[in-house]
C-alpha positions in Angstrom: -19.1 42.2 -9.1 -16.9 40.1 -7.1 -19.2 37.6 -6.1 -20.0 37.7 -10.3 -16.3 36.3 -11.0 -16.4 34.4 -8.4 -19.0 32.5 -9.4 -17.7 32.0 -13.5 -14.5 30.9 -11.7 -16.2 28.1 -10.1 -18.4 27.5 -13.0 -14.9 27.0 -15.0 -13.5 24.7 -12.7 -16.7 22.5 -12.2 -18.4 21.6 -8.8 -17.1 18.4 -7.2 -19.2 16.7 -5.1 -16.4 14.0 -3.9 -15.6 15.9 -0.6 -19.1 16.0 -0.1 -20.0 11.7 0.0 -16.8 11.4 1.9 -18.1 14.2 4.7 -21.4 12.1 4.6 -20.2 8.6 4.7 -17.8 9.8 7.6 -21.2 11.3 9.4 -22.7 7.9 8.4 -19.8 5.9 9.8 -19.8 8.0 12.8 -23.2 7.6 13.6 -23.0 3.9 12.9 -20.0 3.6 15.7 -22.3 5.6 18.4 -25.0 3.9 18.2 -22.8 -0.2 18.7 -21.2 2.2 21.7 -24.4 3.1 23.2 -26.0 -0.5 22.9 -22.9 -1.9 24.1 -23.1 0.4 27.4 -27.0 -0.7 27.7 -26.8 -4.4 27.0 -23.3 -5.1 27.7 -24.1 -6.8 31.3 -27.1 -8.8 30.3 -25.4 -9.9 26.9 -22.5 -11.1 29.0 -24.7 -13.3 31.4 -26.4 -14.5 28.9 -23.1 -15.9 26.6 -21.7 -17.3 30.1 -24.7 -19.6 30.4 -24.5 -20.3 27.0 -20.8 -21.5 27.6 -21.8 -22.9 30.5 -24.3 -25.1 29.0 -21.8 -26.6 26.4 -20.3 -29.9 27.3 
């Protein structure tokens, strides 16, 4: 019976689903960031030799 009201309360108030792209675009964001971390950590040293002899090269 409880769970009954319960769920004609939330029927009355409407579901909002606004929480729910904000939880996923924070996932999404999150994810995002890990992964420029992660590539950063691998290619960081070889990415850094490579723009010094690009500066290097310029006149």
């Amino acid at each position: 019976m409880y769970l009954r009201r319960m769920m004609i309360k939330l029927r009355s108030i409407g579901w909002n689903d606004n929480g729910a792209s904000l939880v996923e675009y924070a996932l999404l964001i999150a994810l995002i960031s890990l992964i420029a971390v992660v590539a950063v950590r691998f290619f960081g040293s070889e990415l850094s030799t490579a723009y010094s002899d690009i500066a290097e090269s310029i006149p």
